[in-house]
C-alpha positions in Angstrom: -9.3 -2.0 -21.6 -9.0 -2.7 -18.0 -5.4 -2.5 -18.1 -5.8 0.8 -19.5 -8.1 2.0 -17.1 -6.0 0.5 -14.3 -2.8 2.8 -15.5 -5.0 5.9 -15.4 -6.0 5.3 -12.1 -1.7 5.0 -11.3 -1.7 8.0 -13.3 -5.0 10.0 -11.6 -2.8 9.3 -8.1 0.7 10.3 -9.2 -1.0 13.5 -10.1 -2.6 13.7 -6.8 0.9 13.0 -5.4 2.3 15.3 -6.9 0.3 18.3 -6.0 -0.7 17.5 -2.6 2.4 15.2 -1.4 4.4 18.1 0.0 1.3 19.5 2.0 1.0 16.2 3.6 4.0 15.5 4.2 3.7 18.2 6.8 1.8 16.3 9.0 3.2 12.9 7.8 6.8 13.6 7.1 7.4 9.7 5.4 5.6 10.8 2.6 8.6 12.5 1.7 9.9 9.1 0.5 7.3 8.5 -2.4 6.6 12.4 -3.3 10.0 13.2 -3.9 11.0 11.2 -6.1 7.7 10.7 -7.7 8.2 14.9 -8.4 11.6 14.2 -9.5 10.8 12.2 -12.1 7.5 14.5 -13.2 9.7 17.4 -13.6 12.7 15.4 -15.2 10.1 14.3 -18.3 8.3 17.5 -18.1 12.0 19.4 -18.6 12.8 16.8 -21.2 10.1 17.3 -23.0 9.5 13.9 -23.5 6.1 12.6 -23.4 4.8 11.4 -20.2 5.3 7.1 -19.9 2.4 6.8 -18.3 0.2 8.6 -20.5 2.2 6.6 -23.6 1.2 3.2 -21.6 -2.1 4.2 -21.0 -2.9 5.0 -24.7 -0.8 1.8 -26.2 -3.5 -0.4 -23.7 -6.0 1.4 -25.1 -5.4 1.0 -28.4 -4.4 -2.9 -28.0 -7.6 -3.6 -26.6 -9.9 -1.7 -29.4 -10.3 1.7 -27.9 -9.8 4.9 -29.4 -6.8 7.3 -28.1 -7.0 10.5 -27.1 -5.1 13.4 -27.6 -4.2 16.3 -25.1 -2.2 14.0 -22.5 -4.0 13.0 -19.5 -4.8 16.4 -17.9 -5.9 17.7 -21.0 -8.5 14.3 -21.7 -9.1 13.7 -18.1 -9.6 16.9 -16.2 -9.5 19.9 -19.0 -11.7 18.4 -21.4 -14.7 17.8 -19.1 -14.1 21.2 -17.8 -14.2 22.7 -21.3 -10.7 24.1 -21.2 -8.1 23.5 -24.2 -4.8 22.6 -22.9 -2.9 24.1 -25.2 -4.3 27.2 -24.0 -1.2 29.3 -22.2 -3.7 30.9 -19.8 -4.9 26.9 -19.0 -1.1 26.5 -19.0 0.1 29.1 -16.0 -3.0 27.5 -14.2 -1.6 23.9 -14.7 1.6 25.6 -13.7 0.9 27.4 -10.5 -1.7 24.1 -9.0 1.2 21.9 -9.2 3.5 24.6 -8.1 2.0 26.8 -5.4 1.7 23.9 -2.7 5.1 22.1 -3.5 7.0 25.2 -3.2 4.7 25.8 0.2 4.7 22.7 1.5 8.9 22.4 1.0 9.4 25.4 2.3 7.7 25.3 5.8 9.2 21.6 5.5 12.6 22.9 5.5 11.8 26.0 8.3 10.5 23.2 10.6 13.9 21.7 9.9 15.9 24.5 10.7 17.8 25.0 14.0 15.8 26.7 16.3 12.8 25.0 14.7 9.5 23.4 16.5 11.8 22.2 19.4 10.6 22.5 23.0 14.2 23.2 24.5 15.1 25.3 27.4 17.1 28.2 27.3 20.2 26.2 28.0 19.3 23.7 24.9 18.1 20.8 27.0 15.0 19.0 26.3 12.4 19.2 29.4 9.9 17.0 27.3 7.5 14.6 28.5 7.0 11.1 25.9 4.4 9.1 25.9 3.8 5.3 24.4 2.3 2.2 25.0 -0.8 3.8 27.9 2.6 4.8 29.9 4.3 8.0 30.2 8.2 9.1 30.8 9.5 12.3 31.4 12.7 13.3 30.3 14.7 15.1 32.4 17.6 17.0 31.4 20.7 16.4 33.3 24.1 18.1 33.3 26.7 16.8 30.2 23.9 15.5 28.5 22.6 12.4 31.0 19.3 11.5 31.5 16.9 10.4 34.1 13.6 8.8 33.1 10.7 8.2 35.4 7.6 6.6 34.9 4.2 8.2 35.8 0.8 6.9 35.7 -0.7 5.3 32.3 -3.4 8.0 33.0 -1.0 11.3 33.1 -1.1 12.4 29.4 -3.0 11.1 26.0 -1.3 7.9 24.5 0.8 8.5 21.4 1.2 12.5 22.7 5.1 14.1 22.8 5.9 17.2 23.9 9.3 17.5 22.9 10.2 18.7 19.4 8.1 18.0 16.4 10.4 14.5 15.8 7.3 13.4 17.2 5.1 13.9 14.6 7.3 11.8 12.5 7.3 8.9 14.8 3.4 8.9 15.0 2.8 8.8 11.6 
């Protein structure tokens, strides 16, 4: 039965994944790299309509190791059930619908304005970056030059907060 239990836990934080993953991946872009796929493949078995693996997994452990199965898939057993909601409901349904929709569809789409190109940058008028980086307890400032050359100075370890960039929101991928 621990098997079993150890593939609903999997399971609990795929779901997790899979509604929050796009939210956080707007302060920690490199989620991207699990949550996207990890909704691909949701979406692929849900448009299938072929039952979810990991629910089939979960129940086959189960039932190997002398437990009842359930019925209702995991939302329905897991979260619905203790809730007192039916999940076959089409009211329950939408809800199921718009939790798992509402902050992908959010999360992608200030994911993609971030992206765009006059997005979160800290350029000057003539599109040079006048940014100011700072690793490692030391700080450089950037300065733009003329056909794209650039001069880097070092200031005191004490100038700006470690880890801190003020140049484009690349940063915030690097620090995460």
């Amino acid at each position: 039965m621990l098997w079993a239990h150890l593939v609903a836990v999997v399971h609990a934080l795929a779901v997790v994944l899979m509604v929050t993953g796009a939210l956080v991946a707007l302060r920690c872009p490199r989620v991207l790299l699990v949550h996207a796929p990890v909704a691909a493949a949701i979406l692929a078995v849900h448009l299938a309509g072929a039952p979810c693996p990991l629910t089939t997994l979960e129940l086959a452990l189960r039932e190997r190791a002398g437990g009842e199965p359930y019925t209702g898939g995991f939302l329905g057993h897991h979260v619905l059930a203790p809730l007192g909601l039916d999940v076959a409901n089409p009211a329950v349904q939408a809800g199921i619908y718009t939790v798992a929709l509402v902050p992908n569809v959010l999360g992608y789409g200030l994911l993609a304005l971030r992206a765009g190109p006059a997005a979160g940058s800290a350029r000057r008028s003539d599109g040079r970056c006048a940014g100011t980086v700072v690793s490692a307890g030391a700080e450089t400032t950037v300065h733009a030059q003329p056909q794209g050359a650039v001069r880097r100075s070092r200031l005191s370890p004490r100038s700006a907060p470690a880890g801190s960039r003020r140049c484009g929101s690349r940063a915030r991928a690097r620090r995460c």
